[in-house]
N, C-alpha and C positions, 0 to 999 in steps of 0.2 A: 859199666864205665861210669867213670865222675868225675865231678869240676865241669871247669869251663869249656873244656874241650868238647862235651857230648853234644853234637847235633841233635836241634829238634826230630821232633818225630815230622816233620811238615821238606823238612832238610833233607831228610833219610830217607824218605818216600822220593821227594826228585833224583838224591842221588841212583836209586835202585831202580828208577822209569830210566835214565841214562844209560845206566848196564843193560838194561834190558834191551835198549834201541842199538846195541851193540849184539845182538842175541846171546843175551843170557835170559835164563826163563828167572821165577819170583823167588824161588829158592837160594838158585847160582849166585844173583845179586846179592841174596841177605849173607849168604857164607864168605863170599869175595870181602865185603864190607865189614864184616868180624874180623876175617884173617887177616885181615891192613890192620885194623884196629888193636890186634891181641899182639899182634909179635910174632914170635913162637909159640904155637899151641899145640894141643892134641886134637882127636874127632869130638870127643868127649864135652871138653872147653867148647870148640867150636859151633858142637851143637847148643847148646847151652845157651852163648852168646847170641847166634842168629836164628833161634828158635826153628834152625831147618830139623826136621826130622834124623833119627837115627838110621833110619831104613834107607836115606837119601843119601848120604852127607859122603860116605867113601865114594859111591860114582863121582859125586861133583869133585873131591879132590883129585879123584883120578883123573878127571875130565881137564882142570884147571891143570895138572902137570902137563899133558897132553898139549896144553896151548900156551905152555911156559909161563903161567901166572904166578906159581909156586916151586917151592924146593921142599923135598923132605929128607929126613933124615927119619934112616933105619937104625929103628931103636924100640921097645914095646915098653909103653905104646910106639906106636910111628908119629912125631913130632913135623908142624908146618910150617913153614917161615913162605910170606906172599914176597915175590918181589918189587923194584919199587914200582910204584903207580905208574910214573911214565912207562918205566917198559910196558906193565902192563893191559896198560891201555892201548900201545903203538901195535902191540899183538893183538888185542880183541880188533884193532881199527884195521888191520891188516886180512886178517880172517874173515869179517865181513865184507871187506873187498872182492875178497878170493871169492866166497858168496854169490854176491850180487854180479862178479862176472860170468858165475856159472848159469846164474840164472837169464843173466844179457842171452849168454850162447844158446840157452833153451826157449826163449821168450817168442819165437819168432813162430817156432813149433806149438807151442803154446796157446797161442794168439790164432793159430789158423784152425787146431782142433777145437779151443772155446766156438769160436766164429760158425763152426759148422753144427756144432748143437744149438747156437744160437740161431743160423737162420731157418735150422731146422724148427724150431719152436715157433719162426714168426711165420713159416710157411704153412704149420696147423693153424695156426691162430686167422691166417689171413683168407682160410676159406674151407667152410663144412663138406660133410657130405653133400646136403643140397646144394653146394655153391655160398651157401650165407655165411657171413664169421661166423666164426664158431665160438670167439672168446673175446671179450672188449675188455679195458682196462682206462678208466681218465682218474685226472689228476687235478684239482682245482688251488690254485693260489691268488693271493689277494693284492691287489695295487700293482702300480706300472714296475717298479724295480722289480716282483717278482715276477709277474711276466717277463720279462727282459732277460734274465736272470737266471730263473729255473724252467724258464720252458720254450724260449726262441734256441735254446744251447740244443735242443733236439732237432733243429735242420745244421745242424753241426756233423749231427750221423747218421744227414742221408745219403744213401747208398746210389740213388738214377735220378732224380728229382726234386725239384723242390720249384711252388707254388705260392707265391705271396700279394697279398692284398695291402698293401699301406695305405693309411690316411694321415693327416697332419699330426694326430695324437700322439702316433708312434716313434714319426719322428721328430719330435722333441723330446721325448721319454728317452731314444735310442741314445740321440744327442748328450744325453746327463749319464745314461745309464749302460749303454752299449756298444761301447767301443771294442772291448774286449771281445764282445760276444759277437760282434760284426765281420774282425778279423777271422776268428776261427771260424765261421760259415764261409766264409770269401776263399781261404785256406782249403777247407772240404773240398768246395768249387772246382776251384784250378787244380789240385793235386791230382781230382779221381777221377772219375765219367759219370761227373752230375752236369745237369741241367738246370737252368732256375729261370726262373721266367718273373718277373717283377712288373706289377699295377700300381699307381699310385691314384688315390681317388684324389683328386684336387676338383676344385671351384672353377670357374672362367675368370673368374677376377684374379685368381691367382697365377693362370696363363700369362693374362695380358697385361697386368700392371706386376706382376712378378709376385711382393709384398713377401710378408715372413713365410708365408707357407710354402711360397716359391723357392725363395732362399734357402728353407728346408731340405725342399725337394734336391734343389741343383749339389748343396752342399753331400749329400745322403748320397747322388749318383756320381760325384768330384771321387768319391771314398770307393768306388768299384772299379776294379782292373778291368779295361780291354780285353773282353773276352766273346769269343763265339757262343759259349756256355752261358752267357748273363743274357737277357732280353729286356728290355725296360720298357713299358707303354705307362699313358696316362688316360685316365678316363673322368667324367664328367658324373658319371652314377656314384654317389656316396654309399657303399656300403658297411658294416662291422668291417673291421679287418682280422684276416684269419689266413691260414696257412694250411698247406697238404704235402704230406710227403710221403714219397715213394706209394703214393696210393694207397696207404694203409695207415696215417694217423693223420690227425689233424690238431691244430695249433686254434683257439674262439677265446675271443675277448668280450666281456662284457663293460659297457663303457658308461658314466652319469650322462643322462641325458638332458641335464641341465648345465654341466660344467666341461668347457671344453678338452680338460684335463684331467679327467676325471674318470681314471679306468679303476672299475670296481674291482673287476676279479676277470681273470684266465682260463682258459681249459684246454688240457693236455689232453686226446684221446687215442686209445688206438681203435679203429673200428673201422676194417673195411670198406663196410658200407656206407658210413656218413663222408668218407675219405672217397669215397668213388662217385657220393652224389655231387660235393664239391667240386668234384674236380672237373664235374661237367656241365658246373654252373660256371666254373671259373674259365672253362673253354672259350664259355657264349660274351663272358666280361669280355674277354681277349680280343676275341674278334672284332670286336668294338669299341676295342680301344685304341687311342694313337699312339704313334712312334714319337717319344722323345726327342 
């Protein structure tokens, strides 16, 4: 092709990611994209043009009749005229429909077989022969948004439980950075047959005279639905705040101990045992801590 008309090569690449998100593989798109371009062609032309292979090129024409993108005419060779774009596209948009409601109708089956290899996998992981894990796995990220971010979104998928320890750091971090992510755990919550139990470390000053931490506090539990399922206490011991779920991971932050905002780094784990020692230190918080 020449003149004005030829699209960069920067052009032809997006256009060929388009077809593709239509399911056509990398071939399909370069051949689709010749036979709009050519007219009337042959195999021959066509391979030529869209540098698809000769071994390939008649399945895809066949394939593109099949889905009414083309017309041919019997003739030797066998000649190809594309029809126009719009149809063409209304068809490829149409067939991907057809597609993805197949896959709606199988999704459901799908979701429950994954699910059971998957909690197959967390049920070896979550205890050896001797009783000990058998397989640990963490994850560390840096600063409060990825905290927030990439690793509070894991009491998103918990299954019975969830365990939380706040202090003032978190929520003001949550405040800029977790709304989104607050909803979907709240969501979890109410929908399934979780539990969650919420600590908040605050100061006395911040009891009695309320101040930002307070406001914090009240604004962060204004944000939770009425539910049997939530518990909210506050306590006077300032600890790290850190997280447990389902008894088999845990959520550790590491915070500047000079700046009150100042979360260095996060840690995602799955392990059992540090998830089963927590959770029976966060017992002993509980008990000793007050009712909101």
């Amino acid at each position: 092709m020449g003149g004005g008309s030829t699209a960069s090569v920067q052009e032809r690449r997006d256009l060929h990611d388009s077809l593709k998100s239509l399911g056509m593989s990398e071939y399909e798109a370069r051949a689709y994209v010749s036979l709009l371009a050519l007219g009337v062609t042959d195999a021959k032309s066509l391979c030529s043009h869209s540098g698809v292979p000769s071994s390939k090129i008649y399945a895809i024409t066949e394939k593109f009749g099949l889905l009414g993108l083309l017309e041919v005419q019997q003739s030797r060779p066998a000649k190809f005229r594309a029809l126009e774009p719009s149809v063409g596209v209304a068809r490829l948009m149409k067939n991907k429909q057809k597609e993805l409601a197949l896959l709606g109708e199988a999704l459901p089956l799908l979701q429950s077989e994954l699910g059971e290899i998957y909690d197959g996998s967390r049920g070896s992981q979550r205890q050896g022969e001797d009783g000990s894990s058998s397989k640990t796995f963490f994850n560390l990220e840096f600063g409060m948004k990825n905290h927030i971010q990439k690793h509070l979104p894991h009491l998103a998928d918990a299954r019975a439980e969830i365990l939380s320890y706040f202090e003032p750091t978190c929520l003001s971090g949550a405040r800029v950075y977790g709304q989104n992510v607050k909803q979907k755990i709240v969501q979890n919550i109410t929908a399934g047959n979780v539990s969650a139990r919420i600590i908040f470390g605050v100061s006395s000053s911040t009891r009695g005279g309320i101040g930002e931490t307070g406001k914090l506090v009240e604004s962060f539990v204004r944000g939770l639905p009425e539910s049997a399922k939530i518990q909210v206490r506050h306590t006077k011991q300032i600890h790290a705040p850190f997280h447990v779920i389902d008894g088999r991971s845990v959520v550790m932050v590491v915070d500047n101990p000079l700046f009150w905002e100042g979360r260095v780094a996060s840690i995602y784990a799955v392990d059992s045992n540090l998830a089963r020692e927590l959770r029976k230190g966060y017992q002993l918080l509980w008990d000793s801590a007050q009712e909101l």
